[in-house]
N, C-alpha and C positions, 0 to 999 in steps of 0.2 A: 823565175826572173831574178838576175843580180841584183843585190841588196843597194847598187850606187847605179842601179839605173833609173834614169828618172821617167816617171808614167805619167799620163793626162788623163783624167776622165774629163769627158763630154757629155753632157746631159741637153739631150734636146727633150724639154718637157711638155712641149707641144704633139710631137709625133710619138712620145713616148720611149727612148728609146735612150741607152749609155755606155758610149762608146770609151774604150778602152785602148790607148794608143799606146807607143814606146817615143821617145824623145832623142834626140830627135830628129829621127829618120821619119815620123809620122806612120810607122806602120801600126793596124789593127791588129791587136793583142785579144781582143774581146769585145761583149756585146750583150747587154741586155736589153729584152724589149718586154713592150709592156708594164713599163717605169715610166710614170711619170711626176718625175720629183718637184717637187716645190723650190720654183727661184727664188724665193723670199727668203724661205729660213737657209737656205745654200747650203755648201758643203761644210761639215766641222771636221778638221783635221784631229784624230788619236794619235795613240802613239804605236810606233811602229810601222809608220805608213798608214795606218789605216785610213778611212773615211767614215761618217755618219753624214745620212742624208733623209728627208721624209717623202714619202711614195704620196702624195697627197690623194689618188685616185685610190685604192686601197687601202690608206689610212695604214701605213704600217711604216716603222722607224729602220730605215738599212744599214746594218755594218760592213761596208764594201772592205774586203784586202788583195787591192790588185796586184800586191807580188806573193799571193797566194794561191794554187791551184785550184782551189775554192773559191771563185772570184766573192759571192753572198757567203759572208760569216755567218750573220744572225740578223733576222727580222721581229722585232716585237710590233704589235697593236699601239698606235698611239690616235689621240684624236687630232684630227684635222679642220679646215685648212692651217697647216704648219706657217706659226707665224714668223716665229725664233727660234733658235734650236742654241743650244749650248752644253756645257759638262763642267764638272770639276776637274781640277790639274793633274789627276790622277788617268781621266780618261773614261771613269768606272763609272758615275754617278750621270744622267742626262737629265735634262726637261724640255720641251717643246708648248711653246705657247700655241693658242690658236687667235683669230684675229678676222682679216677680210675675205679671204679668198677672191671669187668672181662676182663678192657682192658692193654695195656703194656704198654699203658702212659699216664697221665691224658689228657681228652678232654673236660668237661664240665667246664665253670664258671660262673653256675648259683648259686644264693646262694638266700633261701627262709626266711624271716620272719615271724613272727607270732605270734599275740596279743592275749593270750588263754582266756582273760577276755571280749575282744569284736568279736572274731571270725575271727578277719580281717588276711589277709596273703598276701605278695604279692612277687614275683619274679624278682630277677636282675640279668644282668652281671656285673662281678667283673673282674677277671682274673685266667682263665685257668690251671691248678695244682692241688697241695693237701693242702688247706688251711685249718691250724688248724683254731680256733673261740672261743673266749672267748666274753661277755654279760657283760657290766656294767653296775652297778645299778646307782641309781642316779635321780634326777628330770627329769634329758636330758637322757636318756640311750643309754651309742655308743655298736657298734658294732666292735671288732676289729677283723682282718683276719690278719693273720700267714702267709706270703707267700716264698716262697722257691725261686731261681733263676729267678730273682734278690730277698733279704731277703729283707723282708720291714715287719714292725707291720701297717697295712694300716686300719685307724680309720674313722668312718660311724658314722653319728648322726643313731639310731632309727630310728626316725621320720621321717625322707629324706628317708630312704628304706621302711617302710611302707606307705609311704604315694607317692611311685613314680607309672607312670600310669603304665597302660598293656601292654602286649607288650615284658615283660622283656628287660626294656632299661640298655643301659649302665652304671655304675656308675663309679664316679670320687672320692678317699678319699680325705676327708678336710685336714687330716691331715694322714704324712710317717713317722714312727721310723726306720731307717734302719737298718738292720740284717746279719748275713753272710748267705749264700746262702744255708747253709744244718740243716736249722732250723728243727725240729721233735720235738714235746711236747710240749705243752700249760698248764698253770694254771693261776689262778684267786684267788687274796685273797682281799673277798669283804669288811672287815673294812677298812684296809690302803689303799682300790685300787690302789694294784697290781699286775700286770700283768706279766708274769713268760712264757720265751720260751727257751725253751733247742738247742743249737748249742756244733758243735767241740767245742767251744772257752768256754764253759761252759754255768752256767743258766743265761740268760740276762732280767736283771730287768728292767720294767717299771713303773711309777705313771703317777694316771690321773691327770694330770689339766688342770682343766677347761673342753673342748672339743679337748684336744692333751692330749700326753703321753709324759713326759720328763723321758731320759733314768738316770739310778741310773748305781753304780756298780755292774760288772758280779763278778757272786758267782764262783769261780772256782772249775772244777769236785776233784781235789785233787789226780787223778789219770790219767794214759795213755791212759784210754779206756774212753768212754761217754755214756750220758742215751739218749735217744727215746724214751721217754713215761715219764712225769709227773704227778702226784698228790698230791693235796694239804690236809692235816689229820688236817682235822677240830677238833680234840679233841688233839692232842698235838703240834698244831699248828706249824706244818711240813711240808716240801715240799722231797717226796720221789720218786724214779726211780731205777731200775735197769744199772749198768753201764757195759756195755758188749766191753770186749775187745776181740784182738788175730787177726787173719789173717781174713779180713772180706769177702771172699769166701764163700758161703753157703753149700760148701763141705767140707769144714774145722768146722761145727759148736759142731761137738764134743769136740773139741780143744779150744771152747768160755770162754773165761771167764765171772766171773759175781761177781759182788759185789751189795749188797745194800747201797743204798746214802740215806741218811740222813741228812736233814738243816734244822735248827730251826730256825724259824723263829726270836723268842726270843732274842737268843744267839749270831748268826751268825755262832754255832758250826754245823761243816759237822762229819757227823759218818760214815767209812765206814764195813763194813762185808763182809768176805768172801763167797761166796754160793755156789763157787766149778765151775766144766765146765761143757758145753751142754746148752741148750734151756732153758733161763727161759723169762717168757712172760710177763705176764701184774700180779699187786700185787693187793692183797687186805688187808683191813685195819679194824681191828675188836677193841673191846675195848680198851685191853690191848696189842695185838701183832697184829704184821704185816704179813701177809700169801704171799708164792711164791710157786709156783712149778715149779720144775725141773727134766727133760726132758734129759736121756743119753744112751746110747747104756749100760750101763754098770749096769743102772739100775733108777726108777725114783725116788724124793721123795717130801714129804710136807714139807718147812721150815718155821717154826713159830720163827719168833722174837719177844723177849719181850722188855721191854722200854730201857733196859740198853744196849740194842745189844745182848743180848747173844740168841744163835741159837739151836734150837732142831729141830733133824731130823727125820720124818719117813715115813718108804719105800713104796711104791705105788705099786698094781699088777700092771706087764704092762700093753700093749695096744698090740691087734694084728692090723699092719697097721702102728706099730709107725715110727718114723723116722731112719733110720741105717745109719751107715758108709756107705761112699760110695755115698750117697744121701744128698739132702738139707731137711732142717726141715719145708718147707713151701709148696711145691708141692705134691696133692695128699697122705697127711698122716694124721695121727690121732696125736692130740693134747690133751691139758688140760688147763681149764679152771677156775678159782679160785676165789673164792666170800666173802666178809663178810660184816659186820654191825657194825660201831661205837657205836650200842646201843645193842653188842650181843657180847657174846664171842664165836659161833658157827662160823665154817669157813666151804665152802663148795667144791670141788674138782669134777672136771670131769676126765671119763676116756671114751675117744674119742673112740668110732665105738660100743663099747660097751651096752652104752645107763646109764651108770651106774651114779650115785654121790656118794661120800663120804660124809657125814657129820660130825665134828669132833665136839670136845670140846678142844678149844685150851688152857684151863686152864689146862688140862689133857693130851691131845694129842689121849683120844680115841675116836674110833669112833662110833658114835651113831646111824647110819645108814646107809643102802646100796641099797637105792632106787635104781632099774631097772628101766629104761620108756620106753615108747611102740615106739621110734624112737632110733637112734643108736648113737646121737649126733658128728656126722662126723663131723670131726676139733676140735671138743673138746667141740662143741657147744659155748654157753658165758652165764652167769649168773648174776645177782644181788640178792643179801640178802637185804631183808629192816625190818628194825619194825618202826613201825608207826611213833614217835619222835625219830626219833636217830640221827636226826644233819648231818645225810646225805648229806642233800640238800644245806648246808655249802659249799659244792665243786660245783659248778656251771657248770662245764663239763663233757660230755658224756664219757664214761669209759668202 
């Protein structure tokens, strides 16, 4: 496949199944079945195109290279349910948290390593929850974990977890940043390493030195509501999230509100935009705009922001299955899913139970395709867009 062509994967993790498309004519490229990846810890962009993703029903870590003949590079053993997934900047170095899976409260804290250059991986206990994981690069590569009640940033040499025996023994951090206790979101910006976790109290800053993290100042949200979910946009070297306000009841989620955040890294300037109420989920980040979808009883839509903040909207067929009044937006319904590429201005849109994608041109807002696939992508499925050099792998976290 050409190196400036851009690919989707589709992962419906419900049916099992990872679809491989070309962009963006929407035709099938490829096809694995018998995958079913874990939406949580999502896809992590390598470099070169690549992908890393976790099999949760198998328990095994995938190196996808869809512009490889080889669609499966390499699968290592990891333990699951796959909470976080992430790597150092390099690409070579991973870890994968464990956390909830299909249970109602976290039970696992094993947490897996892995050396993708020598094959090596090994297995430890950490501590029991939903720990985000961010990969620092470096001569020394730590490992840091994200932990929620009690909030600590709890930092791990590499080395000390690769190199501890069998058995998955317990681990002790050398070094504790402490946190508030309702920590959700992680980033990673690998020039100035640092390290980025979203709380109530807003985004709390870290730098590495040496083999510790000395905390910096928190960037405040700017608003009443907060984000749960960060990303860092390696091309306008930004740190963005959704900040969802309103009564937080899951029966109330038509009543949500939602802005997009915006911090420059650069500047210190926070942006925020409107993007209306209902369900918006996880964002994606294309050349020149930033892609959302939004999720309402009253109707859906695709919001593409361009660099200045300004918002264009357009409407979505529903979903039969979607979320209504009345109900929560997470139990047994269909969702949407939303993908792009720093080195594409193509965005890409799921419509949950359907089986279907959008593909758009968000220089235009039209769409260029309506791929069907042969599974119905329940929940919305999850997606990534790559072409081969697009600076993707800049973000170091699973998404």
């Amino acid at each position: 496949m050409p190196a400036a062509t851009p690919v989707l994967l589709v992962s419906d993790h419900v049916a099992g199944a990872v679809h491989l498309l070309t962009v963006p004519d929407g035709a099938v490229a490829g096809r694995l079945t018998g995958r079913h990846l874990s939406e949580h810890a999502g896809f992590l962009a390598l470099p070169g195109g690549r992908v890393a993703c976790v099999d949760d029903r198998r328990g095994e870590l995938l190196v996808l290279d869809p512009f490889a003949e080889q669609f499966v590079e390499r699968t290592v053993p990891v333990a699951v349910p796959a909470e976080h997934l992430a790597c150092d900047p390099s690409g070579r170095r991973l870890a994968v948290t464990t956390g909830l899976g299909k249970n109602s409260e976290p039970w696992s804290d094993l947490l897996t390593v892995v050396d993708l250059a020598t094959g090596e991986a090994a297995r430890v206990r950490t501590r029991a929850g939903e720990p985000g994981v961010t990969v620092l690069g470096g001569g020394d590569p730590l490992v840091v974990l994200r932990h929620r009640e009690p909030g600590a940033l709890a930092v791990h040499r590499f080395a000390d977890l690769l190199g501890a025996p069998p058995g998955c023994p317990r681990v002790v951090p050398h070094a504790v940043l402490a946190l508030p206790d309702d920590g959700h979101g992680d980033a990673y910006v690998p020039g100035p390493e640092l390290v980025f976790a979203a709380t109530s109290e807003g985004v709390h800053r870290a730098r590495r030195t040496g083999d510790a993290l000395t905390a910096e100042a928190v960037v405040p949200w700017g608003s009443s509501a907060r984000g749960w979910y960060l990303r860092f946009d390696t091309r306008r070297q930004a740190l963005w999230t959704t900040l969802r306000g309103g009564d937080p009841d899951p029966l109330r989620w038509p009543e949500w509100s939602n802005q997009a955040w915006r911090h420059e890294l650069g500047t210190g300037r926070t942006l925020l935009t409107e993007l209306g109420p209902g369900l918006v989920f996880r964002l994606a980040l294309a050349r020149r705009h930033t892609a959302f979808s939004r999720i309402h009883p009253d109707g859906d839509e695709l919001i593409l922001l361009d660099a200045d903040g300004a918002a264009r909207r357009f409407p979505l067929p529903g979903m039969d299955g979607a979320p209504r009044r009345g109900g929560t937006p997470w139990e047994g319904v269909q969702r949407r899913a939303v993908a792009a590429s720093p080195g594409s201005d193509w965005i890409a849109v799921t419509r949950g139970g359907h089986g279907e994608v959008h593909i758009v041109d968000a220089e235009t807002g039209q769409e260029a395709a309506r791929p069907r696939l042969s599974t119905p992508l329940h929940h919305g499925g999850h997606l990534v867009l790559r072409v081969r050099n697009d600076g993707a792998d800049g973000d170091p976290v699973g998404r």
